[in-house]
Backbone bond lengths (Angstrom), bond angles and torsions (degrees), N, CA, C in turn:
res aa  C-N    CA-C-N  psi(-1)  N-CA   C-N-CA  omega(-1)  CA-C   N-CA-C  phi
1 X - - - 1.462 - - 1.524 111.77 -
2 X 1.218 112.51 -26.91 1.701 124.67 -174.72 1.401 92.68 -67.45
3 X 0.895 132.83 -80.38 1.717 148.47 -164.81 1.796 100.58 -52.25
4 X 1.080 116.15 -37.86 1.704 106.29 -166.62 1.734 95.06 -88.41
5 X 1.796 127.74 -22.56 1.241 121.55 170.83 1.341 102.64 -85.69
6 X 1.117 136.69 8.79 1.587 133.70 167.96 1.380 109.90 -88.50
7 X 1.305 110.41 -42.65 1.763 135.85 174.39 1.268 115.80 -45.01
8 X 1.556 98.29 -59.88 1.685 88.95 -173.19 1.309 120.56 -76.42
9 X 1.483 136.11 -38.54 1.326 134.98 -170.36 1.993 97.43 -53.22
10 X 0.773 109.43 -1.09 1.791 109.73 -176.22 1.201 109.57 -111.83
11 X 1.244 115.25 -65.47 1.866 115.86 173.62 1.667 104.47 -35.70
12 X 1.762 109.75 -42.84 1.694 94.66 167.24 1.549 134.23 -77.90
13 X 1.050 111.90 -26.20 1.189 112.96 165.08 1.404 127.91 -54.62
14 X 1.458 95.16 -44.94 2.138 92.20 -173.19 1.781 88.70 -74.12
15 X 1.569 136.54 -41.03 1.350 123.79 159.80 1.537 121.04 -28.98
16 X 1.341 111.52 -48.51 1.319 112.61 -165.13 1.672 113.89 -67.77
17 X 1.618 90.07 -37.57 1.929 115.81 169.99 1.466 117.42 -39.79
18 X 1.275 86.98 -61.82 1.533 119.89 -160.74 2.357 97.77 -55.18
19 X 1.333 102.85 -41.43 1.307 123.43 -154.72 1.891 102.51 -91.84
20 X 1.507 107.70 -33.17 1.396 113.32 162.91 1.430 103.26 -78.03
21 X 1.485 142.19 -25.25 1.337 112.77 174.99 1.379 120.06 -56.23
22 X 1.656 88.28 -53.65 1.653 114.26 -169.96 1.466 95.46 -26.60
23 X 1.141 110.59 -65.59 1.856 136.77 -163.08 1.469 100.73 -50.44
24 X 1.156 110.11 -52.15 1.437 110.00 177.32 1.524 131.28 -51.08
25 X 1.911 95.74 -42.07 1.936 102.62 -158.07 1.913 77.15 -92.21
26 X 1.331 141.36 -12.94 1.184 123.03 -178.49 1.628 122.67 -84.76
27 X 1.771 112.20 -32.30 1.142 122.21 141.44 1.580 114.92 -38.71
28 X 1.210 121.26 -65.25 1.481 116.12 -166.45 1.653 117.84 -66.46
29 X 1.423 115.95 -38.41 1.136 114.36 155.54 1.212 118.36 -43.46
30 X 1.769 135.61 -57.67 1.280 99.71 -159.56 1.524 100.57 -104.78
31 X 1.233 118.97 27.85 1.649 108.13 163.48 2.014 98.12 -94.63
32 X 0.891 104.45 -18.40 1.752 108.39 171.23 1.785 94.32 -64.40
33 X 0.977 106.66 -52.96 1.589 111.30 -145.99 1.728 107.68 -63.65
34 X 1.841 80.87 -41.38 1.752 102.41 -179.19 1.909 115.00 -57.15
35 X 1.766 97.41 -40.05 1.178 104.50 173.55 1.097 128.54 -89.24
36 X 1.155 135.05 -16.59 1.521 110.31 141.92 1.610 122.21 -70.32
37 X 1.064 135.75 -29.47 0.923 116.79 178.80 1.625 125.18 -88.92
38 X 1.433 114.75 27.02 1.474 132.33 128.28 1.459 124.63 -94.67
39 X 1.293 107.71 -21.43 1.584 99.16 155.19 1.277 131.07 -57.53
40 X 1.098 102.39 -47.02 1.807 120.02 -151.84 1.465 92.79 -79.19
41 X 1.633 118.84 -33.13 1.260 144.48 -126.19 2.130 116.25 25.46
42 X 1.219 91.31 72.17 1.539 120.56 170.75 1.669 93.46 -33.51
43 X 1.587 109.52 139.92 1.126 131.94 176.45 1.829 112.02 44.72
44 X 1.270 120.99 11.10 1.654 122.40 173.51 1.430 120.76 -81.27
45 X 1.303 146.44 133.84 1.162 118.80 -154.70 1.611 91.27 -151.25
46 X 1.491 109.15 151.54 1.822 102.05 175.01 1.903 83.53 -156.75
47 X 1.697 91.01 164.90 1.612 117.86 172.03 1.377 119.12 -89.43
48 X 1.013 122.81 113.31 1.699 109.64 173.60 1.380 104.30 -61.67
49 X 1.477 118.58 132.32 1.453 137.93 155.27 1.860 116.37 -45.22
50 X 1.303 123.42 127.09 1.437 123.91 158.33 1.687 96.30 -53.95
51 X 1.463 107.60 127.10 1.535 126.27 152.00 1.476 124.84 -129.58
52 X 1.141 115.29 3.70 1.786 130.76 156.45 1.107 114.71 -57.37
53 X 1.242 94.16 124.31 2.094 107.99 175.63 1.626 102.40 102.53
54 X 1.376 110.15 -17.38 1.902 115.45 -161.91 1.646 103.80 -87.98
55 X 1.227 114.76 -173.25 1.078 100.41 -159.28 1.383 96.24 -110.50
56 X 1.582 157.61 166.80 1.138 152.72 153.89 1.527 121.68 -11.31
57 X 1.242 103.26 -85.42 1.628 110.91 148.38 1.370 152.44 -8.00
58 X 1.479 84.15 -53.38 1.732 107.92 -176.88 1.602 101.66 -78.31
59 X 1.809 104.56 -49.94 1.218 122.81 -177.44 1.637 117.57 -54.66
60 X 1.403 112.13 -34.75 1.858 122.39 -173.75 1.572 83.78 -78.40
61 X 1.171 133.07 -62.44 1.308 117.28 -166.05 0.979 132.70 -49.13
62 X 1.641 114.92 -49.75 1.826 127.16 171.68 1.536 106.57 -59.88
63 X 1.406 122.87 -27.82 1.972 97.48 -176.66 1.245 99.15 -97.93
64 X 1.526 126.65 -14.99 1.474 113.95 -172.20 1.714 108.83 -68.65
65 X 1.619 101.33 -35.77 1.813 118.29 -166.11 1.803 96.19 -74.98
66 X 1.721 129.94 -15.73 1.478 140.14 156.36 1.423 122.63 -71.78
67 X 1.788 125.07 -17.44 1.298 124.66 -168.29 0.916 117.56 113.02
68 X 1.628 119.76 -27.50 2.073 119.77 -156.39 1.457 81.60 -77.42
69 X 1.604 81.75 168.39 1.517 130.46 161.52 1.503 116.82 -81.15
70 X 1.605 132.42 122.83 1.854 85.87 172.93 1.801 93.90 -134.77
71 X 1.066 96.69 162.73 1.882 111.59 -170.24 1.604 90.78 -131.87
72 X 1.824 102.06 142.40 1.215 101.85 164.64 1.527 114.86 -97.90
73 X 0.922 106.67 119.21 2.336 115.10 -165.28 1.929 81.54 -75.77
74 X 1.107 139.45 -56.05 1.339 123.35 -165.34 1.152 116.33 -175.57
75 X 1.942 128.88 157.37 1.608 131.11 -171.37 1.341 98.46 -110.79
76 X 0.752 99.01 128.67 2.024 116.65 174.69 1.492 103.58 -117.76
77 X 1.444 123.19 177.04 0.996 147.51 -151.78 1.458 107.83 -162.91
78 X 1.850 100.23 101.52 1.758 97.04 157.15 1.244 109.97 -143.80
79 X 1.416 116.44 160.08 1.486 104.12 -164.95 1.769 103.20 -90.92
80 X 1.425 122.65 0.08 1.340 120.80 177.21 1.961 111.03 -77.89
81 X 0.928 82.57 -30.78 2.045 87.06 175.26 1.270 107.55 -105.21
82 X 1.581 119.23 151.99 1.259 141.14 -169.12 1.774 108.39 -83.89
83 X 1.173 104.85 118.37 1.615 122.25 163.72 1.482 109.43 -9.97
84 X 1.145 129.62 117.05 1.410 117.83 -178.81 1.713 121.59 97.70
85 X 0.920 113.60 3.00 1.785 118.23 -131.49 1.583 74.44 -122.44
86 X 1.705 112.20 155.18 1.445 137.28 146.82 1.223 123.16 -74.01
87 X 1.831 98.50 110.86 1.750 98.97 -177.38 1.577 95.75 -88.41
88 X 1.332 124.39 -47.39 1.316 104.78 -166.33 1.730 110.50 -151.10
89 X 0.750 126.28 133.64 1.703 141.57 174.47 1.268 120.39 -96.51
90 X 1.466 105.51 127.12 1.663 108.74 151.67 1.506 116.81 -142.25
91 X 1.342 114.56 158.48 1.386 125.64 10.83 1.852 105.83 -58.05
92 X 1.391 118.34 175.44 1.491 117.95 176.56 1.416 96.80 -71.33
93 X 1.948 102.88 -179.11 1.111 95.97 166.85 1.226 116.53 -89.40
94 X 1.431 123.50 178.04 1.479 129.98 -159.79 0.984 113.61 83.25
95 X 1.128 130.64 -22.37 1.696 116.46 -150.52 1.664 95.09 -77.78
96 X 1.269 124.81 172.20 1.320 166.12 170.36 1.274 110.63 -79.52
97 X 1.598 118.11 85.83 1.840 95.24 171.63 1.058 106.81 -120.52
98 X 1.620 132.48 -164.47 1.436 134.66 141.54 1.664 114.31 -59.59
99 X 1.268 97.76 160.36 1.503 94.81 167.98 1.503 126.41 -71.67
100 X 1.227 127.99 175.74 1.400 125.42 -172.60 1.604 123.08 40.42
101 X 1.600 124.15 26.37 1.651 150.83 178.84 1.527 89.85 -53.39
102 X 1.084 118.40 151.17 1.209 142.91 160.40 1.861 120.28 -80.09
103 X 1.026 132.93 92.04 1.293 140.30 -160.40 1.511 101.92 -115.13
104 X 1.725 106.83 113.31 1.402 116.47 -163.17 1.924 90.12 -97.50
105 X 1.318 92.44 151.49 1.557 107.50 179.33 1.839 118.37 -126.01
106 X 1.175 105.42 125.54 1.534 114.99 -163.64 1.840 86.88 -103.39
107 X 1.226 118.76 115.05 1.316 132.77 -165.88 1.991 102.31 -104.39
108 X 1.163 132.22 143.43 1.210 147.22 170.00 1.869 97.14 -88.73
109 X 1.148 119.75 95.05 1.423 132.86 134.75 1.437 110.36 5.44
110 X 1.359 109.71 123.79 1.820 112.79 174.15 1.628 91.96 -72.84
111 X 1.369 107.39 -62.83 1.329 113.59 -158.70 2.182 99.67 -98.26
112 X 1.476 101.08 153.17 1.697 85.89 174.72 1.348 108.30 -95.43
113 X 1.377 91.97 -169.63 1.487 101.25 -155.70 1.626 105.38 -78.55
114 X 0.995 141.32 135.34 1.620 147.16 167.82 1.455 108.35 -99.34
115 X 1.717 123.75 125.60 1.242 134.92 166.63 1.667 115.95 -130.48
116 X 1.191 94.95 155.81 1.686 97.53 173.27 1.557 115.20 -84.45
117 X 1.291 121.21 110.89 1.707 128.90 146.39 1.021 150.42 -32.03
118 X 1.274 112.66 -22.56 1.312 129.52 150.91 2.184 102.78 -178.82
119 X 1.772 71.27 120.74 1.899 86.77 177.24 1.718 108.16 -83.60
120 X 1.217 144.78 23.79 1.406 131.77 -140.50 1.772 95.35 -109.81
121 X 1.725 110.71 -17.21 1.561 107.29 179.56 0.959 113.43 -124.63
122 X 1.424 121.90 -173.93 1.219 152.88 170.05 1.599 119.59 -71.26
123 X 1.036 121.80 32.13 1.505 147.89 -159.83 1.560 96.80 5.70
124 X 0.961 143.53 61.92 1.853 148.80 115.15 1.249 120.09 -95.72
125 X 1.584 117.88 22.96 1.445 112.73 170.05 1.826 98.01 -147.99
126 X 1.474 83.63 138.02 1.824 111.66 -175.72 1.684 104.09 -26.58
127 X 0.898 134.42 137.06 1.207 125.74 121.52 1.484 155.03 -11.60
128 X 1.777 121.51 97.73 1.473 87.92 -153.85 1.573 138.85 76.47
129 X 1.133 99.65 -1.42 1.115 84.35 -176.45 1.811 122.78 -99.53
130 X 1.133 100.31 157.62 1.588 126.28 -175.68 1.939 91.41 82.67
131 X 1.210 113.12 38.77 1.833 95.55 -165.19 1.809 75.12 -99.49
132 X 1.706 116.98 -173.53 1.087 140.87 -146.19 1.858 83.31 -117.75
133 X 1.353 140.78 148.56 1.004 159.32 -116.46 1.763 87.13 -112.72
134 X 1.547 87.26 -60.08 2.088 98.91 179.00 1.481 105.35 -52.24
135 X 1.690 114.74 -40.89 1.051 107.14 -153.54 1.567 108.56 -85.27
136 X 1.231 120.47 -21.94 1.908 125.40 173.29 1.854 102.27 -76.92
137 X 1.150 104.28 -25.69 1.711 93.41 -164.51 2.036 87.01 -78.08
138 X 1.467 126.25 -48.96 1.157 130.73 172.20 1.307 116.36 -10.77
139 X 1.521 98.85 -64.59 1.662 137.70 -160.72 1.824 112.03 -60.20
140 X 1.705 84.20 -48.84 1.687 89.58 -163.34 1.654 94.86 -83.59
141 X 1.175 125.12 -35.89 1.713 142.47 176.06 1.313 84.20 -33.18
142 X 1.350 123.69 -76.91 1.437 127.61 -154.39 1.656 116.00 -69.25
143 X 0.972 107.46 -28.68 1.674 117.60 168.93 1.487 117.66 -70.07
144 X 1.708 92.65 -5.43 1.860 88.56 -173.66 1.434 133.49 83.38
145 X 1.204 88.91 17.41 2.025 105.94 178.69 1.892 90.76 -92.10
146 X 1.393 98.80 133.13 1.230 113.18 175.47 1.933 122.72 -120.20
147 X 1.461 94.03 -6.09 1.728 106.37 -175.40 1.696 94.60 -110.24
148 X 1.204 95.75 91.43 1.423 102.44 163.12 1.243 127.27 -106.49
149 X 1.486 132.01 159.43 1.325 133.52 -167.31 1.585 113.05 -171.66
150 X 1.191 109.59 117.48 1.447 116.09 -179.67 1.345 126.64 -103.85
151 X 1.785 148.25 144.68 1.200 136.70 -137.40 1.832 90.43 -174.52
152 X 1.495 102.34 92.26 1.074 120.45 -175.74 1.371 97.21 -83.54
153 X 1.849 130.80 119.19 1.461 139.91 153.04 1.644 115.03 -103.86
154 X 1.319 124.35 155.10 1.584 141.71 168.00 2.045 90.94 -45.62
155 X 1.549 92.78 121.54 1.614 107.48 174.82 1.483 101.87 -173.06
156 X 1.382 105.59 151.66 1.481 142.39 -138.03 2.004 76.97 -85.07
157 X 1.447 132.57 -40.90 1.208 116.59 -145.82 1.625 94.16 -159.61
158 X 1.596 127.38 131.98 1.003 153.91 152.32 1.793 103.80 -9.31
159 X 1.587 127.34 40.85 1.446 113.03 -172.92 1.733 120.83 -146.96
160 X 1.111 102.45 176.28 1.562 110.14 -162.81 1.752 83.89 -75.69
161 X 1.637 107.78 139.20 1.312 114.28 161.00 1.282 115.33 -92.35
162 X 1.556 108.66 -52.40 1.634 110.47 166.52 1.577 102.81 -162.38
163 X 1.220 113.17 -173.57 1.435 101.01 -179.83 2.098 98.67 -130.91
164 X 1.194 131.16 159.94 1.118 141.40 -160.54 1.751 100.57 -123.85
165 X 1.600 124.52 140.40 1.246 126.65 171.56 1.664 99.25 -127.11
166 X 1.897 110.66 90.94 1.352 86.64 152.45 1.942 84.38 88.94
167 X 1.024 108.93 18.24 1.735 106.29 -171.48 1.191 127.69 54.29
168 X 1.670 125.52 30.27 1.196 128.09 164.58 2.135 99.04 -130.80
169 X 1.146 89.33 146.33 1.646 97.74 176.96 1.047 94.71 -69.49
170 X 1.992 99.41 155.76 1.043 111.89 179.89 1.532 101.44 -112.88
171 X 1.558 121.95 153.95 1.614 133.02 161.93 1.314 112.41 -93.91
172 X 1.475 110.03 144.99 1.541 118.30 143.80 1.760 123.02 -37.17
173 X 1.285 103.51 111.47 1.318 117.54 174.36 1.622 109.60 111.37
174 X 1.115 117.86 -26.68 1.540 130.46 -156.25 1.278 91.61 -80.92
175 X 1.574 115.71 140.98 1.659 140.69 -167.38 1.395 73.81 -111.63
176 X 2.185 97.09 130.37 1.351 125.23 177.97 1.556 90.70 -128.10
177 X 1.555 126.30 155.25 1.245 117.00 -171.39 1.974 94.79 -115.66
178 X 0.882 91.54 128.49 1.592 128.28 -177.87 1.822 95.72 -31.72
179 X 0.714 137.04 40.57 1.686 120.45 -169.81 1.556 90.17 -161.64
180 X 1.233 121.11 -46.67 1.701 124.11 -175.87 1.671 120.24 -50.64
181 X 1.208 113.98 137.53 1.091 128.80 -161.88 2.230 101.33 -61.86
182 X 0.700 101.17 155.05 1.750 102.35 -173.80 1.732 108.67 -149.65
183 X 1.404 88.73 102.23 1.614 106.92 166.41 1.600 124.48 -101.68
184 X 1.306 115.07 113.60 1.250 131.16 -172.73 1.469 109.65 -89.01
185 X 1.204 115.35 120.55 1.886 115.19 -169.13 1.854 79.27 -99.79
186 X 1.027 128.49 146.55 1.342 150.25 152.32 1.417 120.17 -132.67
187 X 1.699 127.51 141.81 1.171 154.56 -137.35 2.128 81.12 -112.47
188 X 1.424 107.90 113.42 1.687 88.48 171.71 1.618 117.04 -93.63
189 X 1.287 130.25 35.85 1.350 132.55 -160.84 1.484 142.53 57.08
190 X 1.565 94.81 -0.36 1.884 97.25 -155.23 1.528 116.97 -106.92
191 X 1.880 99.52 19.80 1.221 102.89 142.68 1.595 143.30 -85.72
192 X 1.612 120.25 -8.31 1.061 131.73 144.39 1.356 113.13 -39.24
193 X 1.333 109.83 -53.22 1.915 116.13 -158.19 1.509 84.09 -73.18
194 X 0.951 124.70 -69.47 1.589 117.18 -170.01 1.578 123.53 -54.65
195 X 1.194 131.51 -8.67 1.272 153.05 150.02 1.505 105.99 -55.00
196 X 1.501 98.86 -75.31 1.883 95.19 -174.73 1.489 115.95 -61.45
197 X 1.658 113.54 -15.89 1.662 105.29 -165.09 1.614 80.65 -87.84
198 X 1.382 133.18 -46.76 1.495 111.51 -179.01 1.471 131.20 -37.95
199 X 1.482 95.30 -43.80 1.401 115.98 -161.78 1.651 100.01 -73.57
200 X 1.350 118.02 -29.92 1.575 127.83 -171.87 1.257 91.62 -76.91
201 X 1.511 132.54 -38.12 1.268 118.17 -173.96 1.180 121.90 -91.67
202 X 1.448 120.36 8.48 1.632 114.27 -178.92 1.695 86.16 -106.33
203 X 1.270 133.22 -21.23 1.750 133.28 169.85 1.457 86.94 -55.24
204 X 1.304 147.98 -55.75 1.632 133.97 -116.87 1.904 82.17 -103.00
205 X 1.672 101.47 -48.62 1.542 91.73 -163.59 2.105 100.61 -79.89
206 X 0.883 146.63 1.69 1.140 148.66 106.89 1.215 121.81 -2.67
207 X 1.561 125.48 -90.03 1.208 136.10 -171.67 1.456 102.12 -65.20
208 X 1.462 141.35 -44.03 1.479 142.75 164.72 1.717 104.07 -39.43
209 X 1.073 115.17 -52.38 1.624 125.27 -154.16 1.552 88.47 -72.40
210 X 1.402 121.59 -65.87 1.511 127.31 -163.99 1.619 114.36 -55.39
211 X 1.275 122.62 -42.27 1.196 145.65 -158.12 1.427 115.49 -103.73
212 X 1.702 109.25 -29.29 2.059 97.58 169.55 1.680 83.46 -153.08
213 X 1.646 133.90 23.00 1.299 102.42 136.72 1.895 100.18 77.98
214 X 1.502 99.33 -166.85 1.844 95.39 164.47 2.199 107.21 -114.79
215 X 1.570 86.25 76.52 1.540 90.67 173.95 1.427 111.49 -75.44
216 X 1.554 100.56 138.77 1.344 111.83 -177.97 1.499 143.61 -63.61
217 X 1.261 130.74 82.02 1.076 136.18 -178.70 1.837 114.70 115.68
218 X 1.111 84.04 17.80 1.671 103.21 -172.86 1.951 96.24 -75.32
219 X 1.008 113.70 -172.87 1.156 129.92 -171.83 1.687 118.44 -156.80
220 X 1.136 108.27 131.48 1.852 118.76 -166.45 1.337 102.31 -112.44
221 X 2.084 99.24 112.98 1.307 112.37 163.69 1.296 120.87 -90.96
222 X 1.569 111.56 158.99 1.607 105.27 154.62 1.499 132.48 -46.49
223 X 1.244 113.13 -31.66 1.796 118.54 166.87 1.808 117.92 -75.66
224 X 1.022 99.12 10.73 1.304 88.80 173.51 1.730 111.20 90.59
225 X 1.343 106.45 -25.10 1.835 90.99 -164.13 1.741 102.83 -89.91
226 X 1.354 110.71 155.03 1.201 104.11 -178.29 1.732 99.95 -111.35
227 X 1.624 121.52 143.06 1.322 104.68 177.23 1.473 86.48 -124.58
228 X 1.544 101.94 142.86 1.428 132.49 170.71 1.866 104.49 -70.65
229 X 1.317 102.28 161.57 1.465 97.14 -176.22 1.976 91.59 -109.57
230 X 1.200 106.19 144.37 1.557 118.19 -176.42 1.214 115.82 -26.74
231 X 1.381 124.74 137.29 1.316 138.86 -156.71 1.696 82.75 -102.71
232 X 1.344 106.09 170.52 1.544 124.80 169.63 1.202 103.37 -144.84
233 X 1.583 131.46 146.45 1.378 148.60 160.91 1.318 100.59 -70.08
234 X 1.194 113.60 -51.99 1.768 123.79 -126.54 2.390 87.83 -72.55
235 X 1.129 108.28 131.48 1.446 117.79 154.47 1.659 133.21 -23.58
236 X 0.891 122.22 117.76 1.789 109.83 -171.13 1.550 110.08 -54.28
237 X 0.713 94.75 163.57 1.681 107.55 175.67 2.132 113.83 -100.84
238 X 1.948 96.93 100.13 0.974 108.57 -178.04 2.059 124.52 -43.26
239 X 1.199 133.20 155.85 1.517 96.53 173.21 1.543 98.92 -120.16
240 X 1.537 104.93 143.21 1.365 139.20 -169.51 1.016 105.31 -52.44
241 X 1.573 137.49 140.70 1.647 122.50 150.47 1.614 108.01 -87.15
242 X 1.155 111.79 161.25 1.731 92.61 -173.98 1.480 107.58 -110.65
243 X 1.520 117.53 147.92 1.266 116.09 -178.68 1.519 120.60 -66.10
244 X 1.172 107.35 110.92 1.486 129.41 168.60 1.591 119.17 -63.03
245 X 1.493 105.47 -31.88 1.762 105.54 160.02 1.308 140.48 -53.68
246 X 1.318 86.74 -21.51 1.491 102.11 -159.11 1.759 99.46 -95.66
247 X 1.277 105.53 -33.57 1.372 133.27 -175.86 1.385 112.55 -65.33
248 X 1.604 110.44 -36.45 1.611 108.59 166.30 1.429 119.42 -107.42
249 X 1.024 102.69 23.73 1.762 110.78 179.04 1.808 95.48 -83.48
């Protein structure tokens, strides 16, 4: 009897243990549970507002007066939207968020963007220049120049003479702003060709001059040969006086 009244006051206790944990990790669960779901704000729900097309301004005001957060993610430059203006939002509109969401804003540039065309000088020399026609249109393509214009002049070789922003040349090093009109003067080669056809033709009238001189009635080809017009043996033909005797008979 000693040993089984020693027994029980213990068998209840580690029961009693066992039953305050329970109590404990179920308390802690739902004060976890409770707190996030005032964090998160569990089951709260809102629409993001359209702010595309609006103006910066207009746009901070309408999500701030909804709860959001808003960050500008980046300034772009197009000439179809207005300086200042919302090109693009996310989340979109409509969407479904929590409250107080973070809503990033893609902003249109007051001013556009300006880059250099070629960094390779000491900006007292053209732009581009002497480059290959493919290889400047490549160049400016990738920089985001969209007003292109090409202006073929008499030149010795297939190449860029200089390039123009807006009707002023451009230099090495010099920041052109991405939107300006861009005229490329290129050299079309076909002063070489006209060089050699000169030069072929002062060989041809050369070889004419040395070789038949100014022969009479001859004729000057492009090959160089000159052909005489048919010779005759035969004696000229003296001219007659006519008989006048006969005439008054």
């Amino acid at each position: 009897m000693a040993l089984l009244q020693n027994y029980q006051p213990k068998k209840y206790a580690i029961l009693i243990n066992i039953l305050i944990i329970l109590a404990v990790a179920v308390i802690g669960i739902a004060i976890a549970y409770f707190s996030a779901a005032l964090f998160t704000k569990h089951g709260q729900e809102t629409v993001v507002p359209r702010v595309e097309n609006m103006s910066y301004t207009q746009a901070i005001k309408l999500l701030h007066s909804k709860g959001f957060n808003v960050d500008i993610r980046d300034s772009l430059y197009r000439d179809d939207y207005k300086p200042g203006y919302v090109i693009e939002q996310f989340p979109k509109a409509r969407s479904v968020v929590k409250p107080g969401r973070k809503i990033f804003l893609y902003i249109n540039a007051v001013h556009p963007k300006e880059v250099v065309i070629d960094d390779s000088g000491d900006r007292t020399g053209l732009a581009l220049k002497d480059w290959s026609f493919r290889q400047a249109k490549a160049r400016l393509t990738e920089l985001g120049f969209k007003n292109l214009r090409r202006v073929t002049v008499l030149g010795a070789e297939d190449r860029v003479i200089k390039l123009l922003a807006n009707g002023k040349p451009i230099y090495q090093m010099e920041k052109v702003p991405v939107n300006a009109q861009i005229l490329i003067e290129v050299s079309d080669g076909r002063l070489s060709a006209i060089r050699d056809s000169l030069y072929e033709a002062e060989r041809v009238q050369e070889f004419n001059m040395m070789n038949f001189g100014d022969y009479p009635g001859g004729e000057y080809y492009e090959s160089g040969v000159v052909i005489p017009e048919e010779e005759s043996n035969d004696e000229p033909d003296y001219f007659e006086e006519p008989d006048y005797f006969l005439l008054n008979e």
